[in-house]
N, C-alpha and C positions, 0 to 999 in steps of 0.2 A: 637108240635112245628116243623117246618122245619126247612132248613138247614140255609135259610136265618135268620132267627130268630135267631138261635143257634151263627152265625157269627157276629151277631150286640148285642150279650150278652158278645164275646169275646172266644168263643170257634172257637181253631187252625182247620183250612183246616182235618188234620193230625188227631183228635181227634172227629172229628162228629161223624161218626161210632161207636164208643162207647158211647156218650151220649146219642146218637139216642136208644140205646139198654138198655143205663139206663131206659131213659125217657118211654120206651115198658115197660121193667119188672115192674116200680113202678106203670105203668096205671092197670096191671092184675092186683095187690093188692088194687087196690081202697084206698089206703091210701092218696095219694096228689092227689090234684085238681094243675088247670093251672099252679095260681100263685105263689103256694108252690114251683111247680116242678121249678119254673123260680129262684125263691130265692134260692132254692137250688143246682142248676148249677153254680149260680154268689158265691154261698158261696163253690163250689169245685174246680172251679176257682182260687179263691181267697188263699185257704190252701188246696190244693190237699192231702197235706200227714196226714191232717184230716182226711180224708176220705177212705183211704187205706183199710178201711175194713167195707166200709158201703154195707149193703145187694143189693143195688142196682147201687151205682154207684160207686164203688169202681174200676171196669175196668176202667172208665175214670178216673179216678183219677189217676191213674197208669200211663195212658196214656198221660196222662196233664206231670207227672212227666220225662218220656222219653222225651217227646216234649221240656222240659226246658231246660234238658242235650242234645239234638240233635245239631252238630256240623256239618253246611252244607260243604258239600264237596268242594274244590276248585279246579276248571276248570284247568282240566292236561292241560299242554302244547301239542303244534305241530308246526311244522315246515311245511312249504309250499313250493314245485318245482315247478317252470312255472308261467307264471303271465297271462293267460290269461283263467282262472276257474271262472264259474259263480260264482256271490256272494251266490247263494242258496245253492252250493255247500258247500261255507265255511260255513253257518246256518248249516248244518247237521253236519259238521265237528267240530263246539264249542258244539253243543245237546253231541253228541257223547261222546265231551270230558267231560262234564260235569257229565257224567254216575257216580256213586260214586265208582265204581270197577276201573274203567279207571285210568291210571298212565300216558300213555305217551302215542301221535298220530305223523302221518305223513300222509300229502295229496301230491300225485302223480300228475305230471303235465296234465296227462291225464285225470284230474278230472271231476264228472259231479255228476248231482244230481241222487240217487238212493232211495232206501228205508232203512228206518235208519242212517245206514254209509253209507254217498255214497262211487260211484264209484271209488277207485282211493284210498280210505280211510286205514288208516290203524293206530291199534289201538289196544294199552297193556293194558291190565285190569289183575287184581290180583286177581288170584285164581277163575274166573270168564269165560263163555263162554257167550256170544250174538246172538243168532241164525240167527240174522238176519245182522250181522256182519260179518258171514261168506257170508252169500249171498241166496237167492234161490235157485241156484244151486250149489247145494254144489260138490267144485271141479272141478269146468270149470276150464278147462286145456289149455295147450298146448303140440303138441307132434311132430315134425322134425322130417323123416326117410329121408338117404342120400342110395339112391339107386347106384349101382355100373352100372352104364350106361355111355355113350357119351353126352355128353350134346347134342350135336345139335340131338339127335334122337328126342326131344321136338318138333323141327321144321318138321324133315323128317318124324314123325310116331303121328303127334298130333290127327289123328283121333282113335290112339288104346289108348293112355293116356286118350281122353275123356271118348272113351268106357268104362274101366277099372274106373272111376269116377261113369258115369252112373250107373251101374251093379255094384260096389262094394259098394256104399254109400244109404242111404236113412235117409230121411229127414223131420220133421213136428211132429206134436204130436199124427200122427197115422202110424209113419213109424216102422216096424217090418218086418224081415225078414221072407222068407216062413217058410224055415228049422232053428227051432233053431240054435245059433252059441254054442259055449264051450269053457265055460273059466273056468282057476281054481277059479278064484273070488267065484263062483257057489257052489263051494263045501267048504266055510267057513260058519262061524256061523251066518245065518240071523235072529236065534230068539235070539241076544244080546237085541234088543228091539223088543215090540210088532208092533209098525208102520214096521220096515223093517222082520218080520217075513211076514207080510201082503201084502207087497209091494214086495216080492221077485216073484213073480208068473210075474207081471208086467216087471220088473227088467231084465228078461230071456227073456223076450218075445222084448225086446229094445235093448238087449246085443247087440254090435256092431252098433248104430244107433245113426244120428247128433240131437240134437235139433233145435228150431226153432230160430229166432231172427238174432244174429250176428255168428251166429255158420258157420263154414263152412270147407269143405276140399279142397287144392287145389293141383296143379303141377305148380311149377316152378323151376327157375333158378338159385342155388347156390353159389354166388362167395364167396371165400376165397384168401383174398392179402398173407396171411403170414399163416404158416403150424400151425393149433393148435393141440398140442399131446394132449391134456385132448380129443380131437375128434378123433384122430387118422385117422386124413385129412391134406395131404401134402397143401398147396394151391392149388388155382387150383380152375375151374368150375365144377359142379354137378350140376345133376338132385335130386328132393329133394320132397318129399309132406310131406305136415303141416293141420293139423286138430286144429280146437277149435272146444269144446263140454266138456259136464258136466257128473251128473249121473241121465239126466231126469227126469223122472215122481218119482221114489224113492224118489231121494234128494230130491224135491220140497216138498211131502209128510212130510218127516223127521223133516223139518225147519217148516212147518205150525203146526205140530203138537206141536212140543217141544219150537217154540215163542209164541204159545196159552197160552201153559204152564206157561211160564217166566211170562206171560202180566197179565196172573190172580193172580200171585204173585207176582204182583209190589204195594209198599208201596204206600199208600193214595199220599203221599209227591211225588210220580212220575210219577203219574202216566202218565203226559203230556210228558214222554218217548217214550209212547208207543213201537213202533216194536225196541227200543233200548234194552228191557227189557232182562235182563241176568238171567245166571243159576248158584249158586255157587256152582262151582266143588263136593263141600263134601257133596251133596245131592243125593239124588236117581237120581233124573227128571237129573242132571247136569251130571253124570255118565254114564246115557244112552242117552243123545244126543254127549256125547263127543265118545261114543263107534260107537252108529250109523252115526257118520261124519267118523269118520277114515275109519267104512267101505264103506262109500259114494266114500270116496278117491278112496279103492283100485277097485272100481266098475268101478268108470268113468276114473281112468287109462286103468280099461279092455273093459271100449268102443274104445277109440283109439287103445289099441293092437289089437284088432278086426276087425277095420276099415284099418288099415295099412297091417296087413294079410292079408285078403280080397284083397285090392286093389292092393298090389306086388305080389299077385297069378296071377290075372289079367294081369298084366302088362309080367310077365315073367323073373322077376329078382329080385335078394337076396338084404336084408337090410344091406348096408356095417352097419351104424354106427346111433347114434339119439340123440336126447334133446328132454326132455319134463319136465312138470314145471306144478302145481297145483297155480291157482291166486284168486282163489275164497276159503280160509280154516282158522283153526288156527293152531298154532303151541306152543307149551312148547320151552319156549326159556329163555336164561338169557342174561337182557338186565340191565347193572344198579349195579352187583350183586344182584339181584333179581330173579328166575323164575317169568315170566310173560306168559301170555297167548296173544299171536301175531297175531290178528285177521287179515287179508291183503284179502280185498273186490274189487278185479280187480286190485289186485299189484301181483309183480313179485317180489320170494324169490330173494334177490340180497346179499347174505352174503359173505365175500372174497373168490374168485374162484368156486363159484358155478356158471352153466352156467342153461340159461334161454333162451326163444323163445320171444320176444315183436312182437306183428304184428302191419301192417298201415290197408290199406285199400285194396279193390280189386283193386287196383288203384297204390297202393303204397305196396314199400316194407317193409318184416317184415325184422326182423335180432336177429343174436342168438347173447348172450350176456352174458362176462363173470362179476359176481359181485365185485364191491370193499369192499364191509363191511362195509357202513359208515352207525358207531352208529345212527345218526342222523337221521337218516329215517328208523330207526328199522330194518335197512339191506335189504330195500324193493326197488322196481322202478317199473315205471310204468307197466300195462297189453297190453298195446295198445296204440294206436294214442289218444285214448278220444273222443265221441261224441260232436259235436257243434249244430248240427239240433235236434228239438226234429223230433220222428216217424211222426209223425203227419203230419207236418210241410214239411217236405222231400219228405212225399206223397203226399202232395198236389201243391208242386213245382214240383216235375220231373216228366217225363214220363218214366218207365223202360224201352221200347223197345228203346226208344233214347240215355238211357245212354249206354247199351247193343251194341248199333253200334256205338256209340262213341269209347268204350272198345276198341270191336273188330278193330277198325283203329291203336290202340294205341299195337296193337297184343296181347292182353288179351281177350280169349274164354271165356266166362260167360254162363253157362249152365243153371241155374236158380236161382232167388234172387228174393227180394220184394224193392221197388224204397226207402222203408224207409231205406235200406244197400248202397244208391250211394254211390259213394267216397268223394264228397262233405259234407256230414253232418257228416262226423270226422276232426278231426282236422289234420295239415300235420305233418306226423311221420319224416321228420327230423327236425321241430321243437322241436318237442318232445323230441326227442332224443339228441339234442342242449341243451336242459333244465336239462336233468339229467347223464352228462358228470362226476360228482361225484360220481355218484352212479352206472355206468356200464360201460363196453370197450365193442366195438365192433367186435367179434371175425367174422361174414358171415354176410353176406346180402343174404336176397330171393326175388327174383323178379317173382310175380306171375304171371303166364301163362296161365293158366285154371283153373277156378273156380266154385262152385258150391256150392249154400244155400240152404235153403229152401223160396220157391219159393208162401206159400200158405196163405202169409200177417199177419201169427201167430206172435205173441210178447215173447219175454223174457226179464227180466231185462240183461242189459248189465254186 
């Protein structure tokens, strides 16, 4: 019998599988023919706890029995910032919520469609990790160094800031430096799991290096209206460079491996989850993707200390002061009186006076930003401006060397990028930032100067 068969006799989605395994083991014994074996599906159907201990279909009987008591979950809430998020967005964002771990989401006005949760997504589940909730890149970051320079040296000395970009960064999914770099990261525990035991050779050989996609490091122009001591910056203008980047080729390893994991161990019942599929904490598999994310963390923080070292050697001057902020992770959080698990897939920790980095565009300005704490968006705010153009789409509209001299009219150097990064296929970052006025203050504004992507058409999720 097939499945189809199986379904028009009245056996549940959830419980094929085991009748299927019935109907195998009573064919080896040659005891039932077709239509026995069909009378006697309809009659374990019918009184499942008859059958509890029959030699051959007693697993679905079991199975039938779970299925009666199964109580479907009901679709956690979320709150929504910004009103102009594709609807496919919000479709990932009710799948999301409907996970049975899930408690509570928040989507970010910077939203877009992603994989699993999107972009923008952000989302509490109990006692529970989603690998792919955190993101592909586990730990794309942000990180603000406020260099102790004159501001206008940008303008008088823009050709050694480029240099010191050029020569200190590299870019793409084969950028590695000649001379190994050294970080402590290097000397912690990489065989907590086998994938980053394996990935560590990798891992060293990237240390200090951008990803491909939207990732970028740039130099610009700092203002600050009013003195923030949490920064221990009077007002006043500054020189500043800001990087986004992740923890590469590792993390991406890490998530594929351990959402494989999750996806072969999703119940019949969900399977139409797919890359939503979670790991409960008190498992093995759930232990060692939550130990190999933390260390993703502390990896792809030691990409930017490496890339900011680097490039303030270059330049010739000391780091007064910084911000940086992880928007791709989870987090152990109580939210509810609850510990929950704070999954934020291109959000920004925003909890009361924690400061954060949000970038716009090469076009537009980022700005650092102190949190208000509001419960209601799980203490989150946006990553960024938010994509409007798909990749696609963007390259097949612009020409990069046009936008490239457009830029440079507007006094923005662009060193290299792919036309799917213009500044048109995000959305505009003080809209954005108009949208989630509850959830952040705006402590600086950065206004980018010089820029530089990766230049060689490679993708990453955003």
């Amino acid at each position: 019998m097939n499945t189809s068969q199986l379904r028009k006799l009245g056996v549940p989605d959830a419980c094929l599988t085991s009748a299927i395994q019935g109907i195998q083991s009573a064919a080896q014994t040659g005891e039932f023919r077709g239509s026995e074996v069909k009378r006697l599906i309809v009659s374990v159907i019918e009184a499942p706890a008859d059958h509890v201990a029959h030699p051959h279909f007693a697993g679905f009987a079991k199975a039938l029995i779970a299925e009666s008591a199964f109580i479907p979950h009901k679709r956690a809430p979320y709150k929504t910032w910004g009103t102009d998020i594709d609807p496919a967005a919000h479709a990932q964002m009710e799948q999301s919520c409907d996970v049975p771990v899930s408690r509570r989401g928040a989507l970010m006005p910077d939203a877009h469609v992603g994989y699993g949760l999107p972009i923008g997504g952000v989302l509490a589940c109990e006692n529970a990790v989603i690998p792919y909730a955190v993101g592909v890149d586990i730990a794309c970051r942000m990180k603000l160094s406020v260099f102790d320079l004159p501001p206008s040296d940008l303008d008088d000395r823009l050709s050694h800031f480029q240099t010191a970009l050029e020569k200190g960064t590299l870019f793409g999914v084969g950028g590695v430096h000649e001379r190994r770099q050294d970080h402590a990261v290097m000397d912690q525990d990489w065989s907590v799991t086998r994938i980053t035991r394996e990935q560590k050779d990798k891992a060293w050989r990237q240390l200090g290096t951008s990803g491909s996609g939207n990732h970028f490091v740039e130099f610009g122009a700092l203002t600050l209206t009013e003195p923030a001591d949490d920064l221990g910056l009077p007002a006043g203008e500054y020189i500043a460079l800001l990087s986004h980047s992740g923890s590469r080729g590792a993390g991406t390893s890490v998530c594929s491996t351990y959402s494989s994991i999750a996806q072969s161990r999703l119940p019949k019942r969900y399977t139409d989850l797919g890359r939503l599929a979670w790991l409960d904490l008190d498992t093995e598999a759930g232990q060692e993707y939550w130990a190999a994310m933390n260390l993703m963390g502390d990896y792809a923080a030691a990409n930017h200390d490496v890339i900011h070292r680097l490039v303030s050697k270059l330049v010739g001057a000391p780091i007064r002061t910084g911000v940086e902020n992880h928007h791709n992770f989870a987090w152990k959080e109580v939210h509810d009186g609850q510990e929950l698990i704070v999954h934020r897939k291109g959000a920004t920790p925003a909890g009361k006076g924690v400061l954060g980095v949000i970038p716009g565009s090469m076009a537009d300005p980022a700005f650092i930003v102190r949190g208000k704490g509001n419960a209601e968006s799980l203490n989150s705010a946006s990553h960024g401006a938010g994509r409007c153009m798909s990749r696609t789409k963007a390259n097949d509209m612009y020409t990069w060397r046009a936008v490239q001299n457009d830029l440079k009219k507007k006094g923005i150097t662009v060193i290299s990028a792919g036309a799917d990064e213009v500044p048109y296929a995000y959305k505009r970052i003080l809209e954005v930032m108009a949208q989630q006025q509850d959830l952040v203050e705006t402590v600086a504004r950065f206004d980018p100067k010089i820029v530089k992507m990766c230049g060689d058409g490679s993708k990453a999720e955003d």
